[in-house]
ROVOKOL-194556 format. One record per residue (C-alpha): residue in three letters; x, y, z. Coordinates in pm, whole numbers, plus 50000, padded with zeros to 5 digits. Layout:
N
ALAXYZ/...
***
This chain:
706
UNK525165223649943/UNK525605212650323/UNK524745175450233/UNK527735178149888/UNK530405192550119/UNK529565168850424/UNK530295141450141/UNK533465150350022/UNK534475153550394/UNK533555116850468/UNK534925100050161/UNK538505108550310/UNK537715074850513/UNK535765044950564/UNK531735049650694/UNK532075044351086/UNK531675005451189/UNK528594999051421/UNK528214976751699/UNK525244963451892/UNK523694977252250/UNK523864955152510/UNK519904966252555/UNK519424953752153/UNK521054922552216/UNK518894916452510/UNK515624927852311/UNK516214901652040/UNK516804874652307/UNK513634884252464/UNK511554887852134/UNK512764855251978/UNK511184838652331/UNK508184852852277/UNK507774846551923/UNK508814806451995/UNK505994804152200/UNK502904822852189/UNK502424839351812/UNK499784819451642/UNK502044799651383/UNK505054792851643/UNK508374788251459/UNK511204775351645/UNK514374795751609/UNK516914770951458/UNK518944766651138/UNK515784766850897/UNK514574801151006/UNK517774815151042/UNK518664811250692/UNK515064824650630/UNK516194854150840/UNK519224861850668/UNK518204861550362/UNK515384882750411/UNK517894905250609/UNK520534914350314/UNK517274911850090/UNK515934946650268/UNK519514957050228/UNK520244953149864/UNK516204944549725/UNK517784950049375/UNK521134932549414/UNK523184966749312/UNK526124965849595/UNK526494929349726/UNK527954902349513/UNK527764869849490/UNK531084864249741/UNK529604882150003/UNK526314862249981/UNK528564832250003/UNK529684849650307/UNK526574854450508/UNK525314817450427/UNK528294800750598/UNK527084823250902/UNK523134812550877/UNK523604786651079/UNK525364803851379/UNK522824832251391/UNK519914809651596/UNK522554803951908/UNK523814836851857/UNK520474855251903/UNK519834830752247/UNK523524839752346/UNK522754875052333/UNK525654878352021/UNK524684902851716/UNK527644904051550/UNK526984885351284/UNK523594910051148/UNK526064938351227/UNK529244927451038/UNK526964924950749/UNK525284955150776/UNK529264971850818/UNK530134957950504/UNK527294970050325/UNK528105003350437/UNK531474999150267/UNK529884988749931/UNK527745014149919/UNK530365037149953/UNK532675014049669/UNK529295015949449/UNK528845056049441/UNK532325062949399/UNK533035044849151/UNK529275055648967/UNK530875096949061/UNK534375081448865/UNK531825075548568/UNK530695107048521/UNK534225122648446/UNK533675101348086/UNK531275102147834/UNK528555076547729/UNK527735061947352/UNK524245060347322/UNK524155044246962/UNK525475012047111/UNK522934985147141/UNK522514974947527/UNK519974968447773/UNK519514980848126/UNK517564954548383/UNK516474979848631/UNK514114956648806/UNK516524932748952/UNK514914915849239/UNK514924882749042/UNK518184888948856/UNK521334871849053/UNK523584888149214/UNK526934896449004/UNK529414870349048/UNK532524896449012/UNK533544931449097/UNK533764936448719/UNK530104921948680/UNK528974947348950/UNK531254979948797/UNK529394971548475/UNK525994962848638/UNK526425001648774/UNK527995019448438/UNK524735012848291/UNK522985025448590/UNK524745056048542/UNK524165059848187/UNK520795055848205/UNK520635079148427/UNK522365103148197/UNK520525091947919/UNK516485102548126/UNK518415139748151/UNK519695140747796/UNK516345128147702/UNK514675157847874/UNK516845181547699/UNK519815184547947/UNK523545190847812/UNK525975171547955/UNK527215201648198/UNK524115199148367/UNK523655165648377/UNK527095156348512/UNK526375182548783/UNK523155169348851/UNK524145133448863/UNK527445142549064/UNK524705157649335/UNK522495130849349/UNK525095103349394/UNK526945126949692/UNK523765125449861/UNK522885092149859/UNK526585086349948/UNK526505105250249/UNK523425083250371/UNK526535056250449/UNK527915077650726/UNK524185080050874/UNK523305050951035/UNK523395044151383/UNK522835015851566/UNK519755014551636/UNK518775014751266/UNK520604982651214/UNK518744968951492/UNK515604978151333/UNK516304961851044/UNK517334933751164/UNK514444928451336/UNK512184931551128/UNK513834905650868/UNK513514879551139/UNK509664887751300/UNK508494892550892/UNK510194858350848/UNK507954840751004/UNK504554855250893/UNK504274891350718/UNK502064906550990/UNK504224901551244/UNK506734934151297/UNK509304947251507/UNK509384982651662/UNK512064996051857/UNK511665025452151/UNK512445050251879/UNK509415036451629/UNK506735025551856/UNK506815057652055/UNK507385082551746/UNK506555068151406/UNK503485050251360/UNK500705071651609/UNK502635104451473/UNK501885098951159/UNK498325086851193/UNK496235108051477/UNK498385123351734/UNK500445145851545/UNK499395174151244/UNK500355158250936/UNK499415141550594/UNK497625110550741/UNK499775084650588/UNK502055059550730/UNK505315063050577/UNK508375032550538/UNK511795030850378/UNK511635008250091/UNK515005009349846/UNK515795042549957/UNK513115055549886/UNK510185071550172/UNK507055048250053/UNK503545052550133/UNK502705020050317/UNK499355032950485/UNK496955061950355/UNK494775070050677/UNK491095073750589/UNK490005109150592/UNK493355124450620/UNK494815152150353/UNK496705125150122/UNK493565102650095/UNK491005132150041/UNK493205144149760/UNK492835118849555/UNK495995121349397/UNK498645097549620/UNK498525059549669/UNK499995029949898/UNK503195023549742/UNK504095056549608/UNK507405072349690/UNK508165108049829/UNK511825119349658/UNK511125154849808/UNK509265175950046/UNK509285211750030/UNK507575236450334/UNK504635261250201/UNK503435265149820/UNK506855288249739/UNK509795266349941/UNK512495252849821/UNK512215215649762/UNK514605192049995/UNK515625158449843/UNK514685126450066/UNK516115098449846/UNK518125080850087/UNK517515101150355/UNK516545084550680/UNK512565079650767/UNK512655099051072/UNK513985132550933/UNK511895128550617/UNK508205125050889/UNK509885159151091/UNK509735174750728/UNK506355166150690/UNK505085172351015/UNK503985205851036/UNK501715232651220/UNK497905227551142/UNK496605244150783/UNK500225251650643/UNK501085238250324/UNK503275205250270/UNK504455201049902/UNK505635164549826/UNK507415152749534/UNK506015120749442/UNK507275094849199/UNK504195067149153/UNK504265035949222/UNK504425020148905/UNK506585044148770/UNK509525033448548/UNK512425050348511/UNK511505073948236/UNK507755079948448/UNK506785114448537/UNK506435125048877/UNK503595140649014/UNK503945174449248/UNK501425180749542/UNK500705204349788/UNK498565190650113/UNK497365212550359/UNK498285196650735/UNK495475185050908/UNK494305162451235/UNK492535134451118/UNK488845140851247/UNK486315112851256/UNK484125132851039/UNK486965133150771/UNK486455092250815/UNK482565092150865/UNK480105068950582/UNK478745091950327/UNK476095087450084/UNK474855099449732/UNK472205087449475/UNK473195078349119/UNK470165077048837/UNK471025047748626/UNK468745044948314/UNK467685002148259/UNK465915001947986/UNK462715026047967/UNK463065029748386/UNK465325049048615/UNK466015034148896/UNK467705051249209/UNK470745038349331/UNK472015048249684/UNK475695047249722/UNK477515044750086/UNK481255048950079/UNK482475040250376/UNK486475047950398/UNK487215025250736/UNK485475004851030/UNK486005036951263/UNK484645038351609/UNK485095066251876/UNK486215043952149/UNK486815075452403/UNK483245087452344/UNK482065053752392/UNK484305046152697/UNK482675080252862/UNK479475065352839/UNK478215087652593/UNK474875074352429/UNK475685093152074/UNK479145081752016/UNK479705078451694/UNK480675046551494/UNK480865033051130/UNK477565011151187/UNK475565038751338/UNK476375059451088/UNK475305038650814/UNK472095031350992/UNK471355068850997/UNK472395066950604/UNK470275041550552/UNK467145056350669/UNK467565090250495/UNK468035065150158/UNK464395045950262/UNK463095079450277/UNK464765094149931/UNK462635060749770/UNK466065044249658/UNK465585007849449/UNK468904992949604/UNK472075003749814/UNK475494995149674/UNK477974997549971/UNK481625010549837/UNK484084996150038/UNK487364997849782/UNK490435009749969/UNK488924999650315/UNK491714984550474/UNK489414975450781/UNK489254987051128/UNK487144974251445/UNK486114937551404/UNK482904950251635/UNK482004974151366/UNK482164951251051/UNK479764924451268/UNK477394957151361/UNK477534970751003/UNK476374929350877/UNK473864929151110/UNK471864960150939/UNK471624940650617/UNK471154903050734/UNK469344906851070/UNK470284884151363/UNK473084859651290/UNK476524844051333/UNK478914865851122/UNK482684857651100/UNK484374829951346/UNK487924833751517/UNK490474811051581/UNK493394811651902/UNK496574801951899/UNK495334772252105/UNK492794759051796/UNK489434770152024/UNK487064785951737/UNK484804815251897/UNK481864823751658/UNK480844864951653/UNK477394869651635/UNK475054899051531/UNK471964906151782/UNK469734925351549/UNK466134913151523/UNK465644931651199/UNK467834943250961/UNK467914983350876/UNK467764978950483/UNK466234946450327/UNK466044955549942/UNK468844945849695/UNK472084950549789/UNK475564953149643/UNK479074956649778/UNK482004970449540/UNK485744959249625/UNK488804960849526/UNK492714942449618/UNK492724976049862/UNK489514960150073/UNK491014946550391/UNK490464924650686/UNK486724939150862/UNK486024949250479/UNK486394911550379/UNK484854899350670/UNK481484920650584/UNK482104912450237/UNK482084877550310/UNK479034875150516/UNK477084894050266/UNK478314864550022/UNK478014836150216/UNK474204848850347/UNK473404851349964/UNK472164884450087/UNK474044910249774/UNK476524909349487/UNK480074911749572/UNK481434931549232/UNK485174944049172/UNK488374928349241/UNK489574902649447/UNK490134914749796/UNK493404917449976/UNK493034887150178/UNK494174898350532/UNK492254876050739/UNK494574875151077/UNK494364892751411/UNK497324912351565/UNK498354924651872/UNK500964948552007/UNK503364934352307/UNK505344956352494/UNK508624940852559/UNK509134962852863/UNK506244956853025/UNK507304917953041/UNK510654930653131/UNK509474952453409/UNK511824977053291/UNK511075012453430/UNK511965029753076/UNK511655020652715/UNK514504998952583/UNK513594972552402/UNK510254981452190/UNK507534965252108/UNK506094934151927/UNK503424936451662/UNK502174898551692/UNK499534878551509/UNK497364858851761/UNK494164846951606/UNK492914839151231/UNK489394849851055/UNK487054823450904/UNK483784826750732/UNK480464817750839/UNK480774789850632/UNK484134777450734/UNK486994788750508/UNK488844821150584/UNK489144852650422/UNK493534843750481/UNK495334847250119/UNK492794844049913/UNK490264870150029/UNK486814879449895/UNK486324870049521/UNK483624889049390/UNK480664877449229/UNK480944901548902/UNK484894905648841/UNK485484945948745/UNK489174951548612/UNK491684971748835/UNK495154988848857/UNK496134963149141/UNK499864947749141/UNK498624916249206/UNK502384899149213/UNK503324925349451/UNK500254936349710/UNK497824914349822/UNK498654886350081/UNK499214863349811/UNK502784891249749/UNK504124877050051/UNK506404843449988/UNK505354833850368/UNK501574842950403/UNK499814817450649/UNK497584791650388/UNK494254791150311/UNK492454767050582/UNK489184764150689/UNK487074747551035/UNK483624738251065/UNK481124757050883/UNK478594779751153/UNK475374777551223/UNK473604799451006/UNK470554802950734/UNK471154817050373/UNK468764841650274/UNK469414839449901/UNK471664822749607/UNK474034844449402/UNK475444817649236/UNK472844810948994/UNK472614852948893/UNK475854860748901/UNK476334841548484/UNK472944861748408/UNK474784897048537/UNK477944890148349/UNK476164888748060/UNK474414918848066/UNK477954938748233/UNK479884922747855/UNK476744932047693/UNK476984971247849/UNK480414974047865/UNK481024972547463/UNK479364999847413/UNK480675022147682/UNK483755039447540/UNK484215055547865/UNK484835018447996/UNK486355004647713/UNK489075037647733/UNK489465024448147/UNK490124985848052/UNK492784998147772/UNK494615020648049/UNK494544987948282/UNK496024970848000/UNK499094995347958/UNK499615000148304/UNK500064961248333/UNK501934959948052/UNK504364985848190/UNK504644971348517/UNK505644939948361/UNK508684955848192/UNK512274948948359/UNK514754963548142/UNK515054991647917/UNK516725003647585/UNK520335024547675/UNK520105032447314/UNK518905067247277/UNK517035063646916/UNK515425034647067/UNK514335053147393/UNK513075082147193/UNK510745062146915/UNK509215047947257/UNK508595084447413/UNK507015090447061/UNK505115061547074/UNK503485071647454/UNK503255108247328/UNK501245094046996/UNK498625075447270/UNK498495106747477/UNK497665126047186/UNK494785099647037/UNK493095098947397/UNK493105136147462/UNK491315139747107/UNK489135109247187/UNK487805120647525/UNK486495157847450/UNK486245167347853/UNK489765155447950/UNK491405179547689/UNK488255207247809/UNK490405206748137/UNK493945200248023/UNK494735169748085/UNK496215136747881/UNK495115105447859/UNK495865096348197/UNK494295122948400/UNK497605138748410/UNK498535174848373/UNK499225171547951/UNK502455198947996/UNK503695173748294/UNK506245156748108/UNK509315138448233/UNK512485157048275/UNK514565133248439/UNK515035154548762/UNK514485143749128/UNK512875169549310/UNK515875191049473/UNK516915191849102/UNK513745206248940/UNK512845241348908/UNK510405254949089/UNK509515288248996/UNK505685279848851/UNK503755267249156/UNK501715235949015/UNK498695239249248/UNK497375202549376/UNK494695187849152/UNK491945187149333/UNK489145155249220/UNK486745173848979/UNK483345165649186/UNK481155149249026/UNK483265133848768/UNK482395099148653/UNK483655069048850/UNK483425043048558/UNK483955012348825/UNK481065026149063/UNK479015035848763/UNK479074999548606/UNK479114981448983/UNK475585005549011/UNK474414990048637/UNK475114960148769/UNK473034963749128/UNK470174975948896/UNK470154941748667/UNK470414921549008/UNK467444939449124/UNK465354934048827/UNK466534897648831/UNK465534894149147/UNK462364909549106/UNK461274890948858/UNK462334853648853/UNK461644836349217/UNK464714816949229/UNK466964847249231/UNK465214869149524/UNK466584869149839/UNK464364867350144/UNK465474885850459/UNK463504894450753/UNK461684925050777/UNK463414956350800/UNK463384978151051/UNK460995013050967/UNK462835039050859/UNK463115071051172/
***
């Protein structure tokens, strides 16, 4: 109860008011110099992007508009166009007097949502509750706002009263929930103001551009990926809540199958019996020393998914701790049998999780340093030696890696050739070639995506299209197609110890061999697959600012095939398949629901209401556990979800604990449906290709298998 009393002791006054560093001011001064003149899309400081600044400022404030209102954004405006001079003048009072007075509504907002819980709630009345309120406006009054959060509350009440709770409990419960995230408004410091601030003006000029202060660049981002034991994921605050932003490939969240970018962590608990600790609200830095840990001890997370709603179900994990090891990341490969017509052919699958390359080995001069395209060369020959018919190369959830890797890892399908060009800041195009007289595999080829495949994914992707050389099958990729860099503001300072961070700058743009770029709208694939992608809200085309499609002259290169002309010819056979396949069919209806879910933005406070639309969920649950004979074999629902896992309203500090639920591990060998179809699909290319001249693609020789 340490975090409860701390609260009632700071209510007594007003949160502390924070002012900037001299060392902040000068960082921002420094960083808006840099940014002027060498990032690759150079944006002058002035009025323009200072209104774009502080709007996206309060936006990562109050994303959901709960504690401003409309008079304070009247507020801020009248300041936009002071904040450029300001900035140059070394002056951050105005980012800081905001910040100040959002500390003071958030305490006006909990207290008065703690006042609400003294009374009752009527649940027969007819009302709705928007809780997605990014595109709502802002309330125009205080009253607006007090009734904006009386329906916050009781919906709140209503999820616990839903899940069985009396109204003892739940008033306890609720009273503890809001003291915490109450308490989070006598927190901050300075430098997390800073931070924020920041990063509303570097992401307001192109989304890949970030801000890190000392504390970040030295601490967050290389702890949380290789340096330091933990989960392998790269962790932000997103409306209070710890988000996944970054799974690292290989590490013990990605190998367990069971978390994804975008999910949140509400609580972290140490070893498979401790007690869980609440994180809602709580700053990043404590919630990454939580799950930090020693190697091979258990982490248990709390995780509510990304596309939960409020009445979703959370999902509890345990993850052992772990170093990410570049065997964890390594290519592997298996062989599916996929039956086309009287024939099975032999499909050879190569998931490759990220464009990895053991730059210490290589910089050592060791010969047998290992790498993402020697690896798959190695893979490759074992597959020419197993007989495989074709090779279908799994790159969904790649978010990229070395640029040298994804030119290397071209080059063993297409031979010698240019494979992605690069533009400079300065305009000058440089073309990146592959050097390989023969390619390592020359039979049909396939490449599966998804909105997850980024930047050295899309550029292979790409080149595999624009060569003609395989079928590009899945979703549409991410469409990352820029280069960063980091820039050390010290260094340029000459300052002898860290003080004003670092830059995370973009500096150069990807095109295609044949002269668009991969930039916003990615890879499209040849054979469209369906997904679970939030299209409206990840992908570059999320961001309101992405750089625009463009394109430059078109390289210098041969195509060794035409998928244009097969691709109508493979749809038709994929339809053809697909109707039949109630394993697929049962995958494109839990797309559909998903979507439809994620599309809702307010919900029923009316508790007969709320309840016919649990029974409604519980009555599709039921249908698809009796539909799908091996799911309810194992226990689970519909949704590959525990089918006793049911919502009940808690946060994680709130939930008992006394049954350890021990992490779902992937059952092996369980059917992918996507890679199963995207294989299908390879194996009608093939036979296409085979057998009509004007579909085959004509490579070079390959290389002999070793």
């Amino acid at each position: 109860m340490a975090i409860s009393t701390a609260a009632h002791a700071l209510e007594s006054g007003p949160p502390p008011v924070l002012t900037p560093l001299q060392q902040q001011a000068q960082a921002a001064h420094l960083s808006a110099q840099f940014l002027t003149r060498f990032h690759y899309k150079p944006v002058k400081l002035d009025d323009a992007l200072a209104e774009k600044i502080i709007t996206r400022y309060v936006k990562s404030l109050d994303p959901e508009k709960f504690f401003f209102i409309q008079a304070d954004i009247d507020q801020f405006t009248a300041q936009t166009s002071k904040l450029d001079d300001a900035i140059y003048k070394e002056d951050l009072s105005i980012p800081f007097s905001i910040f100040n007075l959002y500390q003071q509504r958030i305490v006006d907002r909990l207290t008065y949502a703690r006042e609400l819980l003294k009374q009752g709630f009527d649940f027969s009345q007819k009302e709705d509750y928007a809780f997605v309120r990014d595109k709502e406006p802002w309330p125009k009054t205080e009253a607006e706002s007090r009734d904006l959060w009386r329906k916050r509350v009781k919906n709140d009440w209503l999820r616990l009263k839903l899940a069985g709770k009396k109204d003892p409990a739940i008033r306890d419960t609720l009273s503890k929930r809001y003291e915490n995230s109450l308490a989070r408004a006598y927190k901050y410091k300075s430098d997390d103001v800073f931070q924020i601030f920041m990063n509303a003006y570097a992401t307001s000029i192109e989304p890949h551009t970030d801000y890190l202060g000392t504390t970040a660049a030295a601490d967050f981002d290389i702890a949380m990926k290789l340096s330091l034991v933990g989960i392998g994921a790269v962790l932000q605050e997103r409306d209070e809540y710890t988000t996944i932003r970054e799974l690292v490939p290989g590490g013990p969240a990605q190998l367990s199958g069971k978390i994804a970018v975008g999910d949140r962590i509400v609580g972290v608990a140490q070893g498979p019996q401790g007690a869980m600790t609440e994180v809602v609200g709580m700053r990043i830095d404590d919630v990454v020393k939580l799950i930090r840990g020693a190697k091979d001890t258990v982490v248990k997370l709390d995780i509510l998914p990304a596309d939960a709603g409020p009445d979703a179900k959370h999902k509890l994990l345990s993850l052992v701790r772990n170093k990410i090891s570049l065997e964890q990341q390594a290519a592997k490969k298996t062989i599916l049998s996929v039956k086309n017509g009287d024939s099975t052919r032999k499909v050879g699958v190569i998931t490759l999780p990220a464009f990895y390359e053991d730059f210490d080995a290589r910089g050592k001069g060791d010969k047998n340093y290992r790498s993402a395209s020697r690896d798959v060369a190695a893979l490759l020959n074992e597959l020419k030696k197993e007989k495989v018919d074709s090779v279908l190369v799994d790159l969904r959830n790649n978010g990229g890696g070395s640029l040298t890797e994804a030119v290397d890892l071209t080059g063993l399908f297409v031979g010698k050739g240019p494979i992605v060009q690069q533009r400079n800041a300065r305009g000058e195009v440089n073309v990146e070639a592959d050097d390989r007289s023969t390619p390592v595999w020359s039979g049909p080829l396939a490449v599966l995506i998804n909105r997850g495949s980024a930047s050295a994914s899309e550029i292979f992707a790409a080149a595999i299209q624009d060569y003609g050389r395989g079928v590009i099958i899945g979703e549409g990729s991410f469409g990352k197609g820029t280069v960063q860099t980091m820039v050390n503001l010290d260094q340029l300072a000459h300052n002898d110890k860290p003080k004003f961070g670092e830059l995370k700058m973009t500096i150069a743009q990807f095109f295609r061999i044949n002269g668009g770029t991969t930039q916003l709208r990615g890879v499209t694939p040849d054979v469209s697959l369906p997904g679970f992608s939030d299209t409206e809200n990840f992908g570059e085309s999320s961001y309101d600012n992405a750089l625009p499609w463009s394109e430059v002259k078109a390289a210098d290169y041969a195509k060794l095939g035409d998928i244009k002309d097969l691709a109508p010819q493979l749809k038709i056979r994929h339809d053809a398949r697909v109707e039949k396949d109630k394993d697929y069919q049962r995958f494109v209806e839990d797309v559909t629901e998903v979507n439809t879910q994620r599309k809702k933005r307010s919900i029923s406070l009316n508790e007969a209401d709320r309840r016919a639309e649990m029974a409604q969920q519980e009555t599709r649950q039921q249908a698809r556990a009796k539909d799908s004979a091996s799911d309810a074999a194992k226990g689970k629902d519909a949704d590959g979800v525990d089918a006793d896992s049911k919502d009940d309203g808690l946060q994680a500090n709130e939930r008992s604990l006394s049954a350890e639920l021990a992490a779902e591990k992937k059952a092996k060998g369980a059917k992918d449906v996507l890679l199963n179809e995207a294989a299908h699909i390879l194996s009608d290319a093939s036979d296409l290709q085979k057998n009509n001249p004007k579909f085959a693609v004509q490579p070079v020789a390959a290389a002999p298998a070793k």
